[in-house]
C-alpha positions in Angstrom: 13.6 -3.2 0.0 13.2 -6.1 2.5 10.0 -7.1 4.9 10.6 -5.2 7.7 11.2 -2.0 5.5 7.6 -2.7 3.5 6.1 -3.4 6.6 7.2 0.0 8.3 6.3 2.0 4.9 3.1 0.2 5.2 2.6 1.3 9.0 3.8 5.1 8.0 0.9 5.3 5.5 -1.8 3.4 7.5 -0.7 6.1 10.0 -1.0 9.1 7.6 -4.8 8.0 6.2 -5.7 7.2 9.8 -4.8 10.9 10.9 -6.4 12.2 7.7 -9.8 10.4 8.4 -9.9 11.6 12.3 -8.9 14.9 11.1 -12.4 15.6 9.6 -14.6 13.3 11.7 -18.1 15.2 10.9 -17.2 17.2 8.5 -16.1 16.2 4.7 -12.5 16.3 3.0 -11.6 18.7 0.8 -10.8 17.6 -2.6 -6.9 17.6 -2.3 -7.5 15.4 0.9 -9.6 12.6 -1.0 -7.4 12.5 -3.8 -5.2 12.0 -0.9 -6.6 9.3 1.0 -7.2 7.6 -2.5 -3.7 7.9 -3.3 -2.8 6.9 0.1 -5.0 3.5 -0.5 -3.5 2.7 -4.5 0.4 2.8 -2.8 -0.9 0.7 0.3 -2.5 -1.8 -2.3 0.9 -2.0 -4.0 3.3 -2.4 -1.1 0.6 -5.3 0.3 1.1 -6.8 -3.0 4.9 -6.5 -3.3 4.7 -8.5 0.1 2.4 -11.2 -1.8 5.0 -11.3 -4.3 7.7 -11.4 -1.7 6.2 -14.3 0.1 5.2 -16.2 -2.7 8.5 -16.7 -3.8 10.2 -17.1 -1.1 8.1 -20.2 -0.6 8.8 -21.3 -4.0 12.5 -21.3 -3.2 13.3 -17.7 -5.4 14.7 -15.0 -4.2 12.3 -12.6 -2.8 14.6 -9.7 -3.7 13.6 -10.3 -7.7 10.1 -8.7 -6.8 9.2 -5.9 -8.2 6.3 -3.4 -7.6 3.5 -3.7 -9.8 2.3 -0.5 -11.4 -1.0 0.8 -9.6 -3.0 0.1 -12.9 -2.1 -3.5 -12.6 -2.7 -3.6 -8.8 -6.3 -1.5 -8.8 -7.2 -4.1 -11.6 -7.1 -7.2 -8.8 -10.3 -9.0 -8.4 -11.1 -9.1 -4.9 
């Protein structure tokens, strides 16, 4: 998967959390909708990091195309 393909995966789920949230302004979710929106946040975390990975070797001189997505418990383990 290249950039522009990440980035437009990225957009399709920033776009899918953004119309969960509105979709219940006032009122709460329903369980199946947080697990949702907290599933929606563990995949975005991954594909951001997949582009960190990308980038970073692609300025080392590697070939961006030998990253590889990091498993969610990995990701969700990132100090911030």
């Amino acid at each position: 998967m290249d950039d522009a393909r990440i980035h437009e995966h990225i957009n399709e789920l920033v776009t899918e959390e953004h119309q969960l949230e509105r979709a219940h302004v006032g009122q709460g979710l329903s369980d199946a909708e947080k697990a949702r929106l907290d599933d929606l946040g563990v995949q975005l975390d991954r594909y951001w990091d997949l582009l960190r990975q990308r980038a970073a070797r692609r300025d080392a001189g590697y070939d961006p195309d030998t990253a590889q997505e990091r498993p969610a418990t990995v990701v969700e383990g990132y100090r911030q």
